[in-house]
Each structure stands twice: as structure tokens, then as C-alpha cells.
C-alpha positions in Angstrom: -1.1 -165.4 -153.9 -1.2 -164.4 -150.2 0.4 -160.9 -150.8 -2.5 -160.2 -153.5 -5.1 -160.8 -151.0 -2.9 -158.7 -148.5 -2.8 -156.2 -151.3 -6.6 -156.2 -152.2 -7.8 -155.9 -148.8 -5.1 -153.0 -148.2 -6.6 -151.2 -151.1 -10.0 -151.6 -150.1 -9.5 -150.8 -146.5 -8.0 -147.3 -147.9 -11.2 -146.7 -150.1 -13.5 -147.6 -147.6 -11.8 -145.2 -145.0 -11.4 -142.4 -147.7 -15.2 -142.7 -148.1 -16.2 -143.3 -144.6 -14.3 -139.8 -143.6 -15.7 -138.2 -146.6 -19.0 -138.2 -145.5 -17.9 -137.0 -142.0 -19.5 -133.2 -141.3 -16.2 -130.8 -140.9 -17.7 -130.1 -137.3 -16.9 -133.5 -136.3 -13.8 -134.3 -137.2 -11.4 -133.0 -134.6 -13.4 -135.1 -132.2 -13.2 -138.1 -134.1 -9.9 -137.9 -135.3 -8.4 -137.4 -131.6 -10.6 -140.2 -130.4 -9.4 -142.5 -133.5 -5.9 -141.4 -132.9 -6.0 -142.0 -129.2 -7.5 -145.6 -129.6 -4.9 -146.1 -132.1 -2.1 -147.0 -129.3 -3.1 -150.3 -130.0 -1.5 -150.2 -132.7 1.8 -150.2 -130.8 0.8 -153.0 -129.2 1.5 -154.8 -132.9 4.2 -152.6 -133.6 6.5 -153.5 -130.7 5.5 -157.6 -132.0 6.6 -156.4 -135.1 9.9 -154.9 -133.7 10.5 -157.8 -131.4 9.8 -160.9 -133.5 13.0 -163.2 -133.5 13.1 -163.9 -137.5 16.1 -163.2 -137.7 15.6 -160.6 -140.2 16.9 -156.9 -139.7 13.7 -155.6 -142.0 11.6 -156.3 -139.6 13.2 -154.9 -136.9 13.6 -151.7 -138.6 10.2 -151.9 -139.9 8.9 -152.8 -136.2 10.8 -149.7 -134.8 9.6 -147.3 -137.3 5.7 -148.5 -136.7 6.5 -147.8 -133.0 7.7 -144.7 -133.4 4.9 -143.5 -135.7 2.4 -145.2 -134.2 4.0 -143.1 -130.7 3.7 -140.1 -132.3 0.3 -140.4 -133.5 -1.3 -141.1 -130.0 0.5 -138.3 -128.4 -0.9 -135.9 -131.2 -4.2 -137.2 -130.3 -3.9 -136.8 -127.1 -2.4 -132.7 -127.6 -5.6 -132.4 -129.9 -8.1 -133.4 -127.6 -6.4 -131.2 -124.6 -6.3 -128.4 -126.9 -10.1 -129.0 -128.3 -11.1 -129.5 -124.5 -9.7 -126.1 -123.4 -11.8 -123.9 -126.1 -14.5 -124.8 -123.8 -12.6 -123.6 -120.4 -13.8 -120.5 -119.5 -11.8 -117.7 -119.5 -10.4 -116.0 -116.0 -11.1 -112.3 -116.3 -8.3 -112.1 -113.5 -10.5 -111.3 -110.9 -10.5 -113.3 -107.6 -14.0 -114.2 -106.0 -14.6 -111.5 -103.1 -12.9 -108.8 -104.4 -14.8 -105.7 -104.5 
């Protein structure tokens, strides 16, 4: 009964977030999604529970390391995604030094 309510509330986390980034204008979403993805390293905060719980069980450990790693992988890709969205906005050196005639 427990994993049916797991289940359901799975499910309708996934159609809420499908509609929720549906209605999202195309302008904003490389800002959100780096912001969401950067907030997302607490998400290795549960992973590395996951990885380290003493169960006994050598699922969970694997399961725990993968979430780590993924979890890894997507905070540093929102981090390269904001650096690279932040530097369209650097102005661009015309390779002139200030002073020079």
C-alpha cells in the first residue's frame, strides 16, 4: 500500500512539473532551469544518505552512488549554464587599451 502512495504522488509530481514548465515563456527558461539546477545540490545532500545508509543492502548503495553522481552532474551543468548565460551580457573588448591614441 505504501509504494502506491509513493507511486501516485511520483506520478503526479511529474504532471504537475510537466505543466508547471509548460506554461513557462521560452525567454525564461535558461534562467530558471540553471537556478533550479543550481538549488538542486540539495539533492546530494539525500543522495549521499542514500549512498551511506548501513541496511546492509548493496541496492542501495549503488542506487545512493548513482543519485550522487547524477545529482553532481546536474549542479555543475547549472552552474556552466549560468556562467555561460551571464557572459552574453559581458561586453565585448574591441582590443583597445584605454589611453591609446
Amino acid at each position: 500500500m505504501e509504494l502506491m502512495l509513493l507511486l501516485f504522488i511520483f506520478v503526479l509530481a511529474a504532471f504537475l512539473g510537466f505543466e508547471l514548465i509548460a506554461k513557462v515563456p521560452s525567454q525564461l527558461h535558461t534562467p530558471l532551469m540553471s537556478g533550479s539546477n543550481a538549488i538542486s545540490g540539495i539533492t546530494i545532500v539525500g543522495a549521499l544518505l542514500a549512498a551511506g545508509a548501513d541496511d546492509g543492502s548493496t541496492l542501495t548503495t549503488v542506487l545512493g552512488t548513482t543519485a550522487v553522481a547524477l545529482a553532481t552532474i546536474n549542479v555543475i551543468g547549472g552552474y556552466l549554464v549560468t556562467d555561460r548565460m551571464l557572459g552574453m551580457f559581458k561586453k565585448k573588448d574591441s582590443g583597445k587599451k584605454g589611453g591609446d591614441a
